[in-house]
C-alpha angles and dihedrals in degrees: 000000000000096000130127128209121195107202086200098193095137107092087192103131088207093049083039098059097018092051125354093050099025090057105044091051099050089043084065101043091057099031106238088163139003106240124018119185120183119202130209126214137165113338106003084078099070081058096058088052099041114026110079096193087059103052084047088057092044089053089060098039088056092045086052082049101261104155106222115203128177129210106254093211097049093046094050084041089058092029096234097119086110098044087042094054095044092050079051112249115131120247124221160136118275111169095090091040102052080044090060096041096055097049099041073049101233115156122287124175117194114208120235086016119045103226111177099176 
């Protein structure tokens, strides 16, 4: 497989457009890898929701083909499932996912952490 999962868990906004976002776009553009997803959990969230430099990033990450999830438990948590879905980011549930990916050992990369399973 040439996928890449972003486990995003660091709310940082630096860590969220110099890493996090920058990667995974340039990633695309030179096609480091076929299909990048990055998945939102907890915190990371509320800056996809405040920070206006961020979403702006997001919006070019997804036109480059970046794939954008969030956690279905964190965004009903926070109750931002609705807000999330109508600024276009798909809501789900990850557990069993991220369960499946680690062990099929498919790349994972962890933020702040770097996990390749």
């Amino acid at each position: 497989m040439n996928n890449l999962y972003i486990l995003w868990t660091d709310s940082n906004p630096t860590t969220a457009t110099n890493m996090v976002l920058l990667y995974a776009m340039n990633a695309m553009k030179n096609k480091w890898w076929e299909k990048i997803t990055i998945i939102s959990c907890g915190a990371t969230q509320q800056l996809l929701l405040t920070n206006a430099n961020i979403y702006e990033m997001t919006q070019g990450a997804k036109h480059l083909g970046v794939e954008f999830s969030c956690s279905l438990p964190s965004a009903t948590a926070m109750k931002n499932k609705e807000r999330l879905e109508k600024l276009g980011f798909e809501v789900k549930e990850w557990g069993p996912m991220l369960t499946g990916i680690i062990k099929s050992n498919e790349k994972l990369k962890h933020i702040p952490v770097i996990y390749f399973s």
